[in-house]
C-alpha positions as CSV (number, residue, x, y, z in Angstrom):
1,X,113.7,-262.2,17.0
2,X,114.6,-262.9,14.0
3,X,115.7,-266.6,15.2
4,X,115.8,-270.2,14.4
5,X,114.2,-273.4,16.2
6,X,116.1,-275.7,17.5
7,X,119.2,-274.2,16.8
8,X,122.4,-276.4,16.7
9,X,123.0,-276.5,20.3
10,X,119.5,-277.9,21.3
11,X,119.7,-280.7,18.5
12,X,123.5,-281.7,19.7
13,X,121.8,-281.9,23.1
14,X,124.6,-278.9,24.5
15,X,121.7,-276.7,25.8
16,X,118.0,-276.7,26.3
17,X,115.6,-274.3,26.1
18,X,114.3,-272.5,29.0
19,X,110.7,-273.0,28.4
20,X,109.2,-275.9,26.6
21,X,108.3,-273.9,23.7
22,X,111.6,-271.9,22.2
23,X,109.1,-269.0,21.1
24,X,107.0,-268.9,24.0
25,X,108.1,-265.2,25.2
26,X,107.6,-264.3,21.6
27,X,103.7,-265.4,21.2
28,X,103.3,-264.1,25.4
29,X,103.6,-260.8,24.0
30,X,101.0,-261.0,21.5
31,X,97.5,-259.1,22.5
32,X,96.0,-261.9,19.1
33,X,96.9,-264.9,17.2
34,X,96.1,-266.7,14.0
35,X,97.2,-269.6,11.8
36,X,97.2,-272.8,11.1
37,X,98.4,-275.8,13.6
38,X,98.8,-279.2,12.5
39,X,97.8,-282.2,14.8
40,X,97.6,-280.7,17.8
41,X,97.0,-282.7,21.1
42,X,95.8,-281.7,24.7
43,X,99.6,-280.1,25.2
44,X,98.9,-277.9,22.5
45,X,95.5,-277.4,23.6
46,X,96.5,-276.6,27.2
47,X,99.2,-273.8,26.1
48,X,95.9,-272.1,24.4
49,X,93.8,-272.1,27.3
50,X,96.9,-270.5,28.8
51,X,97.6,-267.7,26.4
52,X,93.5,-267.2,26.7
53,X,93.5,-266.9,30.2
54,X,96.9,-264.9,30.8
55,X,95.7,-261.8,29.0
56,X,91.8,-260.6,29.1
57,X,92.0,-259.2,25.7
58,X,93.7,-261.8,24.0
59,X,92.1,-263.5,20.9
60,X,92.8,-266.6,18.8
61,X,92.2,-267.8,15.3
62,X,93.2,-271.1,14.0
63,X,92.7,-273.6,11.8
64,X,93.8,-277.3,12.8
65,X,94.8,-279.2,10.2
66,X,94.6,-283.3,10.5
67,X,96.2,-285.9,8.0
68,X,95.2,-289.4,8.6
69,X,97.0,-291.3,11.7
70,X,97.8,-288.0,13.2
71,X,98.4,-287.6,17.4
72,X,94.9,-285.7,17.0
73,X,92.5,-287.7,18.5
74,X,88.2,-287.5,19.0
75,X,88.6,-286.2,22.7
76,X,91.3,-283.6,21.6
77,X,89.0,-282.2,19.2
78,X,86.3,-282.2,21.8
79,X,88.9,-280.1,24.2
80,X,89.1,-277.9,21.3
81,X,85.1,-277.4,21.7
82,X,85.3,-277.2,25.2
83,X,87.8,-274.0,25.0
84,X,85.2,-272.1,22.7
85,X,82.4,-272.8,25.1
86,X,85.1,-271.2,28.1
87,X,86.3,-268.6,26.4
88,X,83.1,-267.0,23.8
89,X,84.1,-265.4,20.8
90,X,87.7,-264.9,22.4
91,X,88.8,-268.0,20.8
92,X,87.6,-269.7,17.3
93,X,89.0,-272.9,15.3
94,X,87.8,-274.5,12.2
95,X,89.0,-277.7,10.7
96,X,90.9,-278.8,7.8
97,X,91.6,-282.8,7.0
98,X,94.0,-283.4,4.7
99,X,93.5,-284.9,1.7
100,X,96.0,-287.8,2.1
101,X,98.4,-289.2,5.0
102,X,101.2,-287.9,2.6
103,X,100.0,-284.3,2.8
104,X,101.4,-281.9,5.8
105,X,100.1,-278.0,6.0
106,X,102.5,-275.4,7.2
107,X,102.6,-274.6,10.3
108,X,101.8,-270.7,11.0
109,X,101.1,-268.7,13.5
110,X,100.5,-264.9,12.8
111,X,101.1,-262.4,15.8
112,X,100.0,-258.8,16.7
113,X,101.8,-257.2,19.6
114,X,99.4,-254.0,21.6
115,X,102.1,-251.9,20.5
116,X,101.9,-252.7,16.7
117,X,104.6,-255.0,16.5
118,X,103.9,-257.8,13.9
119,X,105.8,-261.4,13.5
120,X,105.4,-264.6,13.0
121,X,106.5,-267.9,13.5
122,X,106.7,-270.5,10.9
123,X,108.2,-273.9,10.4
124,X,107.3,-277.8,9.8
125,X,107.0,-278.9,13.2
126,X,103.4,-279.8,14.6
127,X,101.5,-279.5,17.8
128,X,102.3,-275.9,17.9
129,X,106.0,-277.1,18.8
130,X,105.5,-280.0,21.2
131,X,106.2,-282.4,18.7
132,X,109.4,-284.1,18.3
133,X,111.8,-281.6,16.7
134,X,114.8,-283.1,14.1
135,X,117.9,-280.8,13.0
136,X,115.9,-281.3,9.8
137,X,113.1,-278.7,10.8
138,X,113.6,-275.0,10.4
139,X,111.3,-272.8,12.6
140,X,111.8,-269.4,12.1
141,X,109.9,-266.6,14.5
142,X,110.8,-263.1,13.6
143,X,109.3,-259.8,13.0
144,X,107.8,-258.8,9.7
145,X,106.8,-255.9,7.6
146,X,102.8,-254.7,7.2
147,X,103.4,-255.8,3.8
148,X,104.4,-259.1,4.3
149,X,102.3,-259.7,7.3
150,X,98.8,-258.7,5.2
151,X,100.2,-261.1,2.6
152,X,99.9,-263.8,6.2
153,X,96.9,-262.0,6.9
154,X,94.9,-262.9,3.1
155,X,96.2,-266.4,3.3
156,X,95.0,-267.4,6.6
157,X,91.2,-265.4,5.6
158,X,91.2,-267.8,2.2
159,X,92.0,-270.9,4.5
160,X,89.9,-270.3,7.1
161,X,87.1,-269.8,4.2
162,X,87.5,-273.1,2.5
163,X,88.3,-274.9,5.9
164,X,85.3,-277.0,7.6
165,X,83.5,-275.4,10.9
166,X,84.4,-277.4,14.2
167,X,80.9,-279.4,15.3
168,X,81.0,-282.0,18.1
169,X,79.6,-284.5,15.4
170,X,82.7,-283.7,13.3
171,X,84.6,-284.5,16.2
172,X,83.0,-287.4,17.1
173,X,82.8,-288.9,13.5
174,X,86.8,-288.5,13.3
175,X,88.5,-292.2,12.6
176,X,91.1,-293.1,15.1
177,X,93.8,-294.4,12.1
178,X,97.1,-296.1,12.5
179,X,99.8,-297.3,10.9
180,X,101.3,-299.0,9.6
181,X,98.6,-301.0,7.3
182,X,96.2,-299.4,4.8
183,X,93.8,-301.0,3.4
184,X,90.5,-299.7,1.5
185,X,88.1,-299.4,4.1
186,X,90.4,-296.8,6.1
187,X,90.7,-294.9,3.3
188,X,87.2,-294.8,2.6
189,X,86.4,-293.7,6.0
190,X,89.0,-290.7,6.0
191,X,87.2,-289.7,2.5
192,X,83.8,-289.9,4.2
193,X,85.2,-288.0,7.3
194,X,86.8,-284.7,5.4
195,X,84.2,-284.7,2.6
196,X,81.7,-284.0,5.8
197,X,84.1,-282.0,7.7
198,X,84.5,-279.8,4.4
199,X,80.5,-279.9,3.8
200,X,79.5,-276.9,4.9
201,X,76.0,-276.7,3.5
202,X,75.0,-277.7,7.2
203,X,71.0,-276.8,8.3
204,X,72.3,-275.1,11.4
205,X,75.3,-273.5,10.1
206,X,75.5,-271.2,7.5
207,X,77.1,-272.1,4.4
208,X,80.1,-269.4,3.8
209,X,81.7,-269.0,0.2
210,X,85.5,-267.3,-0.5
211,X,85.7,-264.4,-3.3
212,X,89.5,-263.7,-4.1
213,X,89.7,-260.2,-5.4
214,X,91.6,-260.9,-8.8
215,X,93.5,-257.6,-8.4
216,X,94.5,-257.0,-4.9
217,X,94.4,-260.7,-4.0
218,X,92.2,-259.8,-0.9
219,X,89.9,-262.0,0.4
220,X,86.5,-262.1,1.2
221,X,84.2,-264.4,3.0
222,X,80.1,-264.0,1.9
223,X,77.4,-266.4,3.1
224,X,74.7,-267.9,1.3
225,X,73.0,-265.0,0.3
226,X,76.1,-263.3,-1.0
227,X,76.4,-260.9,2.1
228,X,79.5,-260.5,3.6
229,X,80.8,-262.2,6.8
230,X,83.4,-260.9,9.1
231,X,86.6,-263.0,8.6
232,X,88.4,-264.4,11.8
233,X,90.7,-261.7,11.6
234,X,88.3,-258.7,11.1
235,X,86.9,-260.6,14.4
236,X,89.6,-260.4,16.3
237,X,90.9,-256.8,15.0
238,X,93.9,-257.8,13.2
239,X,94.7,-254.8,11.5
240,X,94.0,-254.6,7.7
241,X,95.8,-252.6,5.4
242,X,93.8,-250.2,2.6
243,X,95.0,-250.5,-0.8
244,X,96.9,-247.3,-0.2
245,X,99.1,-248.6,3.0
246,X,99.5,-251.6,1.5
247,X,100.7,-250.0,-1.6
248,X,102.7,-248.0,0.6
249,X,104.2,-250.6,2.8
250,X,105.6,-252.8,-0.3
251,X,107.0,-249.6,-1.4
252,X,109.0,-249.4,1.7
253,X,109.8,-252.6,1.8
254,X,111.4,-252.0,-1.6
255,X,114.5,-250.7,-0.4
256,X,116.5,-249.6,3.3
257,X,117.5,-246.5,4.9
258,X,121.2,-245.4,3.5
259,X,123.6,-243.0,5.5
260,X,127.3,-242.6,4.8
261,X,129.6,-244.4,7.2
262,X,131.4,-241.4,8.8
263,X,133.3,-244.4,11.1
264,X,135.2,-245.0,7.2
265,X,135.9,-241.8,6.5
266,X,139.5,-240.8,6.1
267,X,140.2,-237.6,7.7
268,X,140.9,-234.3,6.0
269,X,144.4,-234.2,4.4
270,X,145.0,-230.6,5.4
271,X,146.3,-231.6,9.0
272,X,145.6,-229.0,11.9
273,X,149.0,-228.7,13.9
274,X,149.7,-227.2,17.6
275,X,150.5,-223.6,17.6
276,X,153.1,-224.0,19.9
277,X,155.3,-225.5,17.6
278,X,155.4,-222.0,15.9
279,X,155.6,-220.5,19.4
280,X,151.9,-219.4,19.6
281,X,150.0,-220.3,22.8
282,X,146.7,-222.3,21.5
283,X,144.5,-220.9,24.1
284,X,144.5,-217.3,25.8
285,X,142.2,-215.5,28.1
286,X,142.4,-212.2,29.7
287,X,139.5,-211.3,32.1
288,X,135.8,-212.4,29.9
289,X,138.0,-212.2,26.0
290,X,138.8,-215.6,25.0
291,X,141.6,-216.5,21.8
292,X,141.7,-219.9,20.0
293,X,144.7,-220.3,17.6
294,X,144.4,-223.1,14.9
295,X,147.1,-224.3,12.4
296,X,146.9,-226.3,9.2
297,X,149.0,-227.5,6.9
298,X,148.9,-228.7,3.7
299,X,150.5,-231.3,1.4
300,X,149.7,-230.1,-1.7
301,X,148.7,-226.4,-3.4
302,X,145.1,-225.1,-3.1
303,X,143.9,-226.2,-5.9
304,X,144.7,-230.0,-5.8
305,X,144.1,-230.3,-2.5
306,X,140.1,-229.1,-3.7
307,X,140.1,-231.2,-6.2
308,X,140.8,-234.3,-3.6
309,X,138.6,-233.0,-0.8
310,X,135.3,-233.3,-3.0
311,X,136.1,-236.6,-4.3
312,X,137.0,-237.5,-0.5
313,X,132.9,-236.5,0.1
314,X,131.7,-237.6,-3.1
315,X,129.6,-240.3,-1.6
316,X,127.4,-237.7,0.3
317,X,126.9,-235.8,-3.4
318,X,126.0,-238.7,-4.8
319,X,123.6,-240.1,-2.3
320,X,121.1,-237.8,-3.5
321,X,120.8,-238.9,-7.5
322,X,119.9,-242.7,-6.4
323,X,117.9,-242.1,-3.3
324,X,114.9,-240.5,-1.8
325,X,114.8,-238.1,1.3
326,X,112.3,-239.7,4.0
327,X,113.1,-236.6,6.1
328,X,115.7,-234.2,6.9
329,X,119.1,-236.2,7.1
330,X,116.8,-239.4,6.5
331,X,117.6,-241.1,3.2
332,X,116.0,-244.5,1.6
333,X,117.1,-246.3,-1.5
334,X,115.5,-248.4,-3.5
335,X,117.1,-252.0,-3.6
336,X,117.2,-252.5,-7.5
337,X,119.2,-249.1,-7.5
338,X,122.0,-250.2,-5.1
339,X,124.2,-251.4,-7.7
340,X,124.3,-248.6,-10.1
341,X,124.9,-246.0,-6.4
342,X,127.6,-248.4,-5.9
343,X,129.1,-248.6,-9.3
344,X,129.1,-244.8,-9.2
345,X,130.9,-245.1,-6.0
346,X,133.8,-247.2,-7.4
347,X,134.1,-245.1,-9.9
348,X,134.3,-241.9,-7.7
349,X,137.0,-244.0,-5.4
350,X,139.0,-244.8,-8.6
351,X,138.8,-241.2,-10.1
352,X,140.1,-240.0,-6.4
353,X,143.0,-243.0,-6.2
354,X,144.2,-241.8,-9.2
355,X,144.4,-238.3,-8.8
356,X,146.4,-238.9,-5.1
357,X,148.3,-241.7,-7.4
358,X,149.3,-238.9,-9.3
359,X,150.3,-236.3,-7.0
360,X,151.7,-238.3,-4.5
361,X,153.4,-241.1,-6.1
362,X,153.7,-244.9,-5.1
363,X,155.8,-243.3,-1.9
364,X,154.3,-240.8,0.6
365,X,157.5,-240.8,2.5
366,X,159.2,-239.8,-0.6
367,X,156.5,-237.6,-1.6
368,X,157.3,-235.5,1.4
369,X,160.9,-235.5,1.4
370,X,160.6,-234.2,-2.0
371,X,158.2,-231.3,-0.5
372,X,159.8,-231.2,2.8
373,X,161.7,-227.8,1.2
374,X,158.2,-226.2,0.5
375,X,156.7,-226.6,3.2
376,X,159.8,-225.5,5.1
377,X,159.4,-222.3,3.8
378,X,155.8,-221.9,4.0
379,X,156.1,-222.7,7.6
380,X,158.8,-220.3,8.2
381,X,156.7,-217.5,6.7
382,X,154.0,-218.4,9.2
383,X,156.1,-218.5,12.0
384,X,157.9,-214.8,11.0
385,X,154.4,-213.8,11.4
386,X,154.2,-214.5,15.5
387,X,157.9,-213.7,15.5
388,X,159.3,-211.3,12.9
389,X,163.4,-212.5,12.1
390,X,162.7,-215.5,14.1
391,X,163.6,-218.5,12.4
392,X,161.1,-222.2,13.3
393,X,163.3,-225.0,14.4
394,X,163.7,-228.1,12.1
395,X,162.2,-230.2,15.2
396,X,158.6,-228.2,14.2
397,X,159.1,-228.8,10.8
398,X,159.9,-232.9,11.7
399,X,156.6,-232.9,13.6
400,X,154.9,-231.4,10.6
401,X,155.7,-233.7,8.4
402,X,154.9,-236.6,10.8
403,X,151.5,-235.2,11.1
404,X,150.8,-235.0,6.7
405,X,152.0,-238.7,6.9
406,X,149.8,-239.7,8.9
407,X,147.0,-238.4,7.2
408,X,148.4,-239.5,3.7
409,X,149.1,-242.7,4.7
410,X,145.4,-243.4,5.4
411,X,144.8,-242.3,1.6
412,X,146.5,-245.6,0.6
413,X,143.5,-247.7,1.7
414,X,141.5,-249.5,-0.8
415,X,138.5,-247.0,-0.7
416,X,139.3,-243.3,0.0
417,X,135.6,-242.6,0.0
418,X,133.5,-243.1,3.0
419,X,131.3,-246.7,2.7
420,X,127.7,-246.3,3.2
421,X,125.2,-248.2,5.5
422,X,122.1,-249.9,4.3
423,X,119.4,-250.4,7.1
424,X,116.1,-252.2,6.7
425,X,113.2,-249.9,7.5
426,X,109.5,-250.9,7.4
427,X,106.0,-248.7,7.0
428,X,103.6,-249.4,9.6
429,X,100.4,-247.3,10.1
430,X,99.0,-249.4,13.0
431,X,101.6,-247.7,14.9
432,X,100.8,-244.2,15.0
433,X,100.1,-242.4,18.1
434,X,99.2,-238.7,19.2
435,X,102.9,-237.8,18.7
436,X,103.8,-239.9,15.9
437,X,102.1,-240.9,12.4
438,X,104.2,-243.0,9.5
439,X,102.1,-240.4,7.0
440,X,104.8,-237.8,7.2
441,X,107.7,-239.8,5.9
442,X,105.1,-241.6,3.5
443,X,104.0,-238.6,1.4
444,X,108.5,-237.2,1.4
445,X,108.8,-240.6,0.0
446,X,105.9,-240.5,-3.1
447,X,107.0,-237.2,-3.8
448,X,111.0,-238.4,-4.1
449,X,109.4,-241.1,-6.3
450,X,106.8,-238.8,-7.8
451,X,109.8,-236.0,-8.9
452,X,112.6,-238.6,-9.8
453,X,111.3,-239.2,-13.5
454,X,109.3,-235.7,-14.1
455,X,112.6,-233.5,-13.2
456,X,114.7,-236.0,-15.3
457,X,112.3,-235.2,-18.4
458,X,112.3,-231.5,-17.5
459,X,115.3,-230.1,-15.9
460,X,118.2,-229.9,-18.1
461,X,121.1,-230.0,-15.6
462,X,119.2,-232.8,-13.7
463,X,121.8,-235.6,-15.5
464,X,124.9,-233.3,-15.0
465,X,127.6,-235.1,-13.3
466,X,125.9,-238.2,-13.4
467,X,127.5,-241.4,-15.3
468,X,124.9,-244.0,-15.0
469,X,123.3,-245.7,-18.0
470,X,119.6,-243.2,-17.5
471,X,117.2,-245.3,-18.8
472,X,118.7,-248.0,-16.4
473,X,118.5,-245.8,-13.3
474,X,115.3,-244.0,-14.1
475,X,114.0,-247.7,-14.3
476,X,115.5,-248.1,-10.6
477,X,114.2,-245.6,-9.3
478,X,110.6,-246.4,-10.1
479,X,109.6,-248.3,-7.1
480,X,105.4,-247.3,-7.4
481,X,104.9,-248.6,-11.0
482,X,104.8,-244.9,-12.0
483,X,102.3,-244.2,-15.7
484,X,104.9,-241.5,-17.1
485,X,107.6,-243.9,-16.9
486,X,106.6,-246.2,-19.1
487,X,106.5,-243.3,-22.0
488,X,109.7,-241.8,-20.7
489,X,110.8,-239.3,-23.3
490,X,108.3,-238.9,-25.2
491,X,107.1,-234.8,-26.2
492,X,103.5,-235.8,-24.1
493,X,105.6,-237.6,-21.4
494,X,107.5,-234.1,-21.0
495,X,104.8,-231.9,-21.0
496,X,102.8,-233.7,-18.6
497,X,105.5,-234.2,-16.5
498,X,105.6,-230.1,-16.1
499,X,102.0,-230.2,-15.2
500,X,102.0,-232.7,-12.9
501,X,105.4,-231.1,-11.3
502,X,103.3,-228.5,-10.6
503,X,100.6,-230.4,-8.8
504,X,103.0,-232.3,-6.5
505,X,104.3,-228.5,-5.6
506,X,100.8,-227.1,-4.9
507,X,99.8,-230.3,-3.1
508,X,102.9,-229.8,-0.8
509,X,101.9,-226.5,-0.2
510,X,98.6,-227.4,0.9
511,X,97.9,-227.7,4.6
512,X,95.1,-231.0,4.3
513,X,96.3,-234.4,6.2
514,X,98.9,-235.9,5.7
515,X,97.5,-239.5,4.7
516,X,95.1,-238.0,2.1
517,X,97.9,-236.3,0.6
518,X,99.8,-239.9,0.2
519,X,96.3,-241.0,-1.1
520,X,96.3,-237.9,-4.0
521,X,99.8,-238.6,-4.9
522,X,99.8,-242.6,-5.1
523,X,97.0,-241.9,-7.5
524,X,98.7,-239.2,-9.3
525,X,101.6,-241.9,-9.4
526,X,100.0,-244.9,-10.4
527,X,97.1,-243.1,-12.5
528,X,98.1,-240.0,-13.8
529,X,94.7,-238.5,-12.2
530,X,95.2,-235.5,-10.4
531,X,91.5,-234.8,-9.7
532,X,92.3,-236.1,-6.0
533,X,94.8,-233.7,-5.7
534,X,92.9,-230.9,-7.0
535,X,90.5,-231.5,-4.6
536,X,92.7,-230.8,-1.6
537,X,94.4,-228.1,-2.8
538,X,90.6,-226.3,-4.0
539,X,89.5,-227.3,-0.3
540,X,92.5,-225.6,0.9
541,X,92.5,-222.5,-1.3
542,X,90.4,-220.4,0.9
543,X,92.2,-220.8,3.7
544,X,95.5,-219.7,1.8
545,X,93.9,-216.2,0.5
């Protein structure tokens, strides 16, 4: 995964798939699975009873979704029934008729890997994919982020909520209806049939209601006495994400790892040369004392050659001002800050083409003609060194110059400055384990975020050498919805941003865990309440005297 269903090959009828159902291996792996799954039949049915008998802990949820004149027929909803009764609370399906032979649901299922690998697999063909395919119909399985899998995970909940419950007198009230006529008794029956299906005020079944939480969009299912009811994925154990790692995870899902491209870099202009071309074995030993002899040579004074050396690495000093460290040597930056990194980069590469433009010329063959004199001399001094009244010979001076072409000649490409990489990168606290937790990197991220704007507002040589717009980059780099940005500037903005500078340090400091830290700090963040904080570092203040 990521891939496509049926991909060109299939439809042109140049390949086939290896296994009825192109995902197959894909949903095999899954420990459970939810969704939805429009009119399925028995071949559908049967590749259930598979997947529940394959793997003792494996669980399903779905809802099946039925338009009038679909394949799904009385005896395939009583199959359905029959797999409950088989497999217990393994496996659980409600029902959801669609309003009108016009209307067609998705087609999602949701999966959750025993490692804590999330995907899905969505597209427009039914029966779970036994249904004829066209070169029309995009399937798409591939792996996801927590964030966008809870957004899966509250949309299945609020389906299964308003869907009907599967009853063997629902299935054995369902019309058999074909096309192609329709006249008004048919549609009177499919009426009668989903408002029943949808009824769920049932005497032996308990009637279950769906509260949307108007904030966090979570959903929850109560019954008739406004209790709440386990929804089919709390059932099943799909993990649920709190509103801090969800929080979190659409943080992360914000933006990508970032590295420089060391593959791009051009190599240092000072070239190293072979001793032996100023007679000077490279290597010597006698008995256990080793001597290593190394050469450079330069193509232009001291000076410039600084000044062209720290625009060749300016990518890695300016990686820093429009990123966050995740850990040491681990960078991430946020999407909607890409362009102004990148516009700081052209600039960098056009401030260092310009200064080589200017030192070198249009010509680095007849820049180092004209300083094949210089370095003549300079090498001659070098070599009287080794060799007092020796004199080099002009073939070591030749091979010199060879060498600084080569390197200047890679100065002519269009960027002189290394590219950088953008990864994606996803937070994921269902897969922690006793060596490895996601809190870690979490909290280095907040507190990137958390310092970004308060150092801006306080440190007075935090904008030096930067030449982005600031408001525009401080509104970049405010991937949590942070409170003090929105009074950026301001006297109180400032002098709470000292405070709470302060906090984040203490709270570093502090030796609590490492997810109750995040939790302090996304409030701090989000809130500007630091009473969480407080907390942990009081709890930890006896243990640090």
């Amino acid at each position: 995964m990521p891939f496509v269903w049926p991909e060109p090959r299939v439809s042109a009828g140049a390949a086939r798939y290896a296994s009825e159902l192109p995902f197959e291996s894909a949903v095999r792996s899954a420990v459970t699975v939810f969704g939805v799954v429009s009119a399925v039949d028995s071949r559908a049915i049967n590749w259930m009873e598979g997947f529940l008998a394959d793997q003792v802990d494996s669980r399903l949820r779905v809802v099946v979704s039925v338009h009038p004149t679909c394949r799904t027929s009385e005896s395939d909803l009583h199959e359905v029934l029959r797999l409950v009764e088989r497999h217990g609370d393994r496996a659980a399906f409600r029902l959801y008729p669609e309003n009108s032979l016009e209307d067609r649901s998705s087609n999602l299922l949701c999966l959750c890997g025993a490692d804590g690998n999330l995907a899905i697999s969505i597209g427009p063909t039914e029966n779970l994919g036994y249904a004829p395919t066209s070169a029309s119909h995009a399937n798409v399985a591939m792996q996801v982020t927590a964030g966008s899998f809870e957004a899966c995970r509250k949309w299945f909940d609020y389906l299964w909520g308003v869907a009907g419950p599967l009853r063997p007198e629902i299935a054995a009230s369902m019309p058999r209806l074909v096309l192609p006529e329709g006249d008004i008794e048919a549609s009177r029956l499919w009426d009668a049939f989903r408002t029943r299906c949808l009824d769920q005020g049932a005497v032996e079944q308990a009637q279950i209601r769906v509260e949307v939480d108007p904030e966090s969009g979570d959903v929850v299912l109560v019954d008739e006495h406004g209790e709440p009811v386990a929804s089919p994925t709390e059932e099943i154990g799909v993990p649920k994400l709190d509103h801090l790692a969800e929080g979190v995870a659409r943080v992360f899902d914000l933006g990508a790892l970032v590295s420089i491209d060391k593959l791009s870099r051009i190599p240092p202009l000072e070239a190293p040369v072979k001793p032996e071309w100023f007679g000077v074995d490279s290597f010597r030993q006698t008995g256990m004392v080793r001597a290593q002899t190394s050469i450079k040579v330069a193509p232009f004074d001291e000076s410039t050659l600084k000044k062209i050396d720290r625009l060749r690495r300016v990518s890695g000093e300016l990686l820093p001002r429009y990123s966050f460290a995740l850990a040491d040597g681990v960078r991430w930056i946020p999407r909607q800050a890409i362009p102004l990194f990148e516009a700081a980069l052209t600039a960098a590469n056009e401030d260092a083409k310009k200064l080589l433009g200017a030192t070198v010329g249009e010509s680095v063959e007849d820049f180092l003609v004209s300083q094949r004199d210089r370095i003549r001399a300079d090498a001659q001094r070098m070599y009287e060194a080794y060799h007092p009244g020796g004199k080099i010979p002009e073939s070591a001076v030749g091979n010199i110059i060879d060498e600084l072409k080569v390197r200047l000649d890679k100065t002519k490409a269009d960027k002189i400055i290394p590219r950088v990489a953008y990864s994606p990168v996803a937070f994921n606290p269902s897969q922690s384990s006793e060596w490895s937790s996601p809190w870690g990197q979490a909290f280095a991220l907040l507190k990137g975020i958390a310092e970004f704007p308060r150092q801006a507002m306080t440190d007075r040589f935090f904008w030096q050498g930067i030449r982005t717009d600031e408001d525009a980059l401080i509104k970049a780099m405010d991937v949590a919805g942070d409170h003090l940005v929105k009074e950026y500037g301001g006297r109180k903005a400032k002098q709470q941003a000292e405070t709470e500078l302060d906090l984040i340090k203490q709270l570093e400091d502090a030796s609590g865990d490492a997810q109750a830290k995040c939790s302090a700090l996304w409030v701090l963040i989000t809130t500007g309440k630091g009473d969480e904080a407080v907390a942990l570092i009081d709890a930890d203040a006896p243990r640090g005297q």
